[in-house]
C-alpha positions as CSV (number, residue, x, y, z in Angstrom):
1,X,0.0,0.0,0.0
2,X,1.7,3.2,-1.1
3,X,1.5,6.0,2.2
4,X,1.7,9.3,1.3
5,X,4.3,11.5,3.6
6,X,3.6,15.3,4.1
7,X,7.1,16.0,2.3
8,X,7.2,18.6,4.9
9,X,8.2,15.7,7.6
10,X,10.6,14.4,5.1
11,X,12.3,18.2,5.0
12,X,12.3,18.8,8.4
13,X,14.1,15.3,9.2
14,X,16.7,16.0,6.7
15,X,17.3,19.2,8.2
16,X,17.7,18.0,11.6
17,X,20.0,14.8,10.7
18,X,22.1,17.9,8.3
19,X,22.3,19.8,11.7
20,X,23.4,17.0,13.8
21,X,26.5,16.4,10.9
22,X,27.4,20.7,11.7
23,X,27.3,20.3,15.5
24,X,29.5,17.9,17.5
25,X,27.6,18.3,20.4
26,X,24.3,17.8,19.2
27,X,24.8,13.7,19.7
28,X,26.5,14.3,23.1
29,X,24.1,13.0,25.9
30,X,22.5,14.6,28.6
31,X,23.9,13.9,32.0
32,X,20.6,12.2,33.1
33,X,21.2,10.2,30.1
34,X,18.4,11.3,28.2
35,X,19.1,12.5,24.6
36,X,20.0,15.9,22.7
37,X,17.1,18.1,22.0
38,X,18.5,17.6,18.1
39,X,17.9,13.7,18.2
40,X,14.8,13.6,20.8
41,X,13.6,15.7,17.4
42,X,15.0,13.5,15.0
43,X,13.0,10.3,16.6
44,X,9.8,12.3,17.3
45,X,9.8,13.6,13.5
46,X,11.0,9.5,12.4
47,X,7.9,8.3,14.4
48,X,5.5,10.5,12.8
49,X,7.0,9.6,9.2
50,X,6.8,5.6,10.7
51,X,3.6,5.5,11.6
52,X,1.8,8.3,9.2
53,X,-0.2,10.0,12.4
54,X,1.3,13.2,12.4
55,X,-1.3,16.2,13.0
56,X,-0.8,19.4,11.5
57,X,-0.7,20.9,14.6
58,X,2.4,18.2,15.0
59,X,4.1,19.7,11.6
60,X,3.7,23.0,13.5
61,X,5.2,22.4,16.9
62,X,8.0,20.7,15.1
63,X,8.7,24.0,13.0
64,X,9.3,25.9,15.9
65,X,11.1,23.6,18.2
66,X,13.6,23.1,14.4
67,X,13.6,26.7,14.2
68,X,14.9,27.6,17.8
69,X,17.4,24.7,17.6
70,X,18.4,26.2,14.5
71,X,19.5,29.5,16.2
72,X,21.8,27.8,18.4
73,X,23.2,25.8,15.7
74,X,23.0,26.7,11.8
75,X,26.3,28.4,10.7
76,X,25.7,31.9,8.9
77,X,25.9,31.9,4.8
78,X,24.9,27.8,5.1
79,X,24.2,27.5,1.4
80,X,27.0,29.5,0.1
81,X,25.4,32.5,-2.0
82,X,22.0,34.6,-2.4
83,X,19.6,33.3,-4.9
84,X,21.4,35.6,-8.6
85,X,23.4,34.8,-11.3
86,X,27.1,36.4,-11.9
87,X,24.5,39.1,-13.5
88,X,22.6,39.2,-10.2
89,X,19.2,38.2,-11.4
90,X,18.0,34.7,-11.9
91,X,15.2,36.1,-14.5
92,X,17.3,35.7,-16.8
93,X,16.3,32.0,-17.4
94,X,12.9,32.5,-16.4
95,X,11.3,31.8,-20.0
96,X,13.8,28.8,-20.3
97,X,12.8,27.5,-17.2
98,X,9.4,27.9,-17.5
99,X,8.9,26.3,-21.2
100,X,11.3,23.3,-19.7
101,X,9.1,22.8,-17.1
102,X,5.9,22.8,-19.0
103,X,7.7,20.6,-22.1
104,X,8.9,17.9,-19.0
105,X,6.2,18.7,-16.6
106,X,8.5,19.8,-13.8
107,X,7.3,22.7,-11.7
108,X,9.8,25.5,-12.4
109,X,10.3,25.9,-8.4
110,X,12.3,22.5,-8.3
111,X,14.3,23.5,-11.8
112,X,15.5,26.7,-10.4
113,X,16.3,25.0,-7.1
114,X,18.5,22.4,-9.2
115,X,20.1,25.3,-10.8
116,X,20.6,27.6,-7.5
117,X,22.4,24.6,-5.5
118,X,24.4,23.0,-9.3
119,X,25.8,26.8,-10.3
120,X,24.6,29.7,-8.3
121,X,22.9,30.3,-11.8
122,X,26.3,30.6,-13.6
123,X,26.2,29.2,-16.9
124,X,29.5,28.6,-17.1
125,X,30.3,26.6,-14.3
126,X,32.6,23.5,-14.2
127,X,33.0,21.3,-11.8
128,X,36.2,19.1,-10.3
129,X,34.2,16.1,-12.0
130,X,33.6,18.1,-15.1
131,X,29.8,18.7,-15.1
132,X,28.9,21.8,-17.1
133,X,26.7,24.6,-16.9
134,X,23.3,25.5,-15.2
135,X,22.5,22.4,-14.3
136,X,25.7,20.8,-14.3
137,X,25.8,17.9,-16.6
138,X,28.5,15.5,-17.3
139,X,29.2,14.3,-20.9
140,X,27.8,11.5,-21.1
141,X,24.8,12.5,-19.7
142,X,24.5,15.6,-21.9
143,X,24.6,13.6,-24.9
144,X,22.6,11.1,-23.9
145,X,20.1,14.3,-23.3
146,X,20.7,15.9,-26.6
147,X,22.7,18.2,-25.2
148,X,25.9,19.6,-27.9
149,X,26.9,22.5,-25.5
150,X,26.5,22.0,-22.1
151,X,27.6,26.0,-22.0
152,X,24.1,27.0,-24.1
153,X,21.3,27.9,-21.4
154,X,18.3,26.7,-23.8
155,X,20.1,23.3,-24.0
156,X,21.6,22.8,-20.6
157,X,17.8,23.6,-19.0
158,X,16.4,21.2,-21.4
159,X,18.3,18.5,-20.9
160,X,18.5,19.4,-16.8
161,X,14.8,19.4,-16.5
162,X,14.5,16.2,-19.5
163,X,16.6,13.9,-16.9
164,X,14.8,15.1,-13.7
165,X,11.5,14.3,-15.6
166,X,12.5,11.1,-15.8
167,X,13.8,10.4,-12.1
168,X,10.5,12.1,-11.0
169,X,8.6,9.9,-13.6
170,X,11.6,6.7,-12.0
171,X,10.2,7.2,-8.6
172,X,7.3,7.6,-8.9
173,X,6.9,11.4,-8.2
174,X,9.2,11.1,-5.0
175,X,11.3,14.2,-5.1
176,X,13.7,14.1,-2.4
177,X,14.4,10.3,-4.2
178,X,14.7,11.7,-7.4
179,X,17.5,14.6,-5.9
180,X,19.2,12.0,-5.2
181,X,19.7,10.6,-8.0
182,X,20.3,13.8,-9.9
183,X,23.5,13.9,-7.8
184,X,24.5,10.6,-6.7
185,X,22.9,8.9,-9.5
186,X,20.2,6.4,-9.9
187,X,21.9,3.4,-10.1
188,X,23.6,4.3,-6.5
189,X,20.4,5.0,-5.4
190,X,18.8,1.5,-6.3
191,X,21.9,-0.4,-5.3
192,X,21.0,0.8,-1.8
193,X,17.3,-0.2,-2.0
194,X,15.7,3.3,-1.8
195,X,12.6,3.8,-3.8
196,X,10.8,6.7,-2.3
197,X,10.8,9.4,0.2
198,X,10.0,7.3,3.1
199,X,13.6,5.2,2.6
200,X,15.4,8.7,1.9
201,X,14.5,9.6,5.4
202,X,15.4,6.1,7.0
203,X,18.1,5.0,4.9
204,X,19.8,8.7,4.6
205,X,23.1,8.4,6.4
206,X,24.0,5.6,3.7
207,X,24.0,8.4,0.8
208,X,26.9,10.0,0.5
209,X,27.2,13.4,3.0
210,X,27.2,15.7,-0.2
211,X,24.3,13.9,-1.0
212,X,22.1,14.3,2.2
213,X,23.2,18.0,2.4
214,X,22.2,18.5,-1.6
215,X,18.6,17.1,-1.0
216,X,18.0,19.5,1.3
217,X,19.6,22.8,-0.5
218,X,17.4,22.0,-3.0
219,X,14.1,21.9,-1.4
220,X,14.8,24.6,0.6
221,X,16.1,26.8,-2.5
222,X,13.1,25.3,-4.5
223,X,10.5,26.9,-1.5
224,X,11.7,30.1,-1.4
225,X,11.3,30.4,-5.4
226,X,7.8,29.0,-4.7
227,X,6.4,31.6,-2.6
C-alpha cells in the first residue's frame, strides 16, 4: 500500500540529521542520560514519518522547536550564496525555465532549485568532475540528453529538466528520491534499495554526505522560489 508522507516531515528530518553532521555536540548525551534536544527531534519527526499520524498541529510544533534549535546551531551563509546569477538576477532563465518545465512537466520551483544549488545560476560553471553549466551535466549525460553544448542555457535547462523528468517519472513522483539521484545517480540510489521518500528519510546516512546536504539545499532553495 503506497503512504503518502507530508514531504514537509521528510524536510524537516533531513534538516535535523544535516544539523546534527554541523554540530558535534548535538549527539552528546545529557547527563541524566536522556538525549539531545536535536535527536529527541529527529526520533519524534521519524515516528510520525513511521507511523503516518502526524497532526498538523504536530508539523507546526515541530517547526518551531527546528527553528529555535536552529539558532543555536545553523552556521551563517549555510548554502554558500544569495539566490542571482554572476548578472545578479535569476530572471534571466525564467522563460527557459518555465517552457522546460511545462515541455517535461516539472514545476519551475524545483528547476531553479537544481540550478541555484548545481551553479549559483552561472552558466559557465565547471565542476572538479567536469559537469557543465546551469545544471551541471557531465558528458555523457548531456549527450545522452541531446545536449551539444553544455555551455548554451536553452540546451543545458532542457536537458536538466528532460533527466529530472524522468527520475520524478523513475520514482514515482518522490522528489527528495529523485534529488538523489540527480546527484549521486540512480543506479547508487537502487543499489541501496531506496525507492521513495519514506527510505530517503530512513536510509539517509547511507547516501553520500554531499548527497544528504544537496537534497535538502534543494528543497529549501526550490521553496523560497515558490512563494
Amino acid at each position: 500500500m503506497n503512504v503518502t508522507t507530508d514531504p514537509r516531515i521528510i524536510k524537516q528530518i533531513l534538516l535535523t540529521q544535516w544539523m546534527s553532521e554541523l554540530n558535534p555536540l548535538s549527539n552528546v548525551k545529557e547527563t541524566d542520560g536522556t538525549a539531545s534536544e536535536g535527536s529527541s527531534l529527529f526520533d519524534m519527526l521519524l515516528n510520525q514519518l513511521s507511523t503516518n499520524t502526524s497532526s498538523q498541529a504536530s508539523i507546526v510544533d515541530a517547526s518551531a522547536d527546528l527553528s529555535r534549535i536552529s539558532a543555536l546551531s545553523m552556521p551563517t551563509a549555510s548554502w554558500g550564496g544569495a539566490l542571482t546569477d554572476d548578472s545578479g538576477s535569476s530572471s534571466a532563465y525564467d522563460d527557459l525555465i518555465a517552457a522546460a518545465g511545462a515541455k517535461y512537466g516539472v514545476d519551475p520551483a524545483l528547476i531553479k532549485g537544481v540550478v541555484q544549488s548545481e551553479s549559483s545560476f552561472n552558466p559557465n560553471a565547471v565542476s572538479s568532475a567536469g559537469a557543465k553549466g546551469l545544471m551541471q551535466l557531465m558528458d555523457d549525460t548531456a549527450r545522452g540528453l541531446g545536449v551539444e553544448n553544455s555551455f548554451d542555457p536553452a540546451q543545458n535547462i532542457d536537458g536538466g529538466t528532460r533527466f529530472l523528468s524522468y527520475l520524478l517519472r523513475k520514482y514515482e513522483g518522490n522528489v527528495s528520491t529523485a534529488l538523489a539521484a540527480y546527484n549521486a545517480g540512480p543506479g547508487r540510489v537502487d543499489r541501496l534499495g531506496i525507492k521513495n521518500d519514506q527510505d530517503i528519510a530512513i536510509n539517509l546516512d547511507k547516501l553520500p554526505s554531499e548527497t544528504q546536504k544537496y537534497i535538502y539545499k534543494v528543497l529549501n532553495a526550490s521553496a523560497q522560489w515558490s512563494i
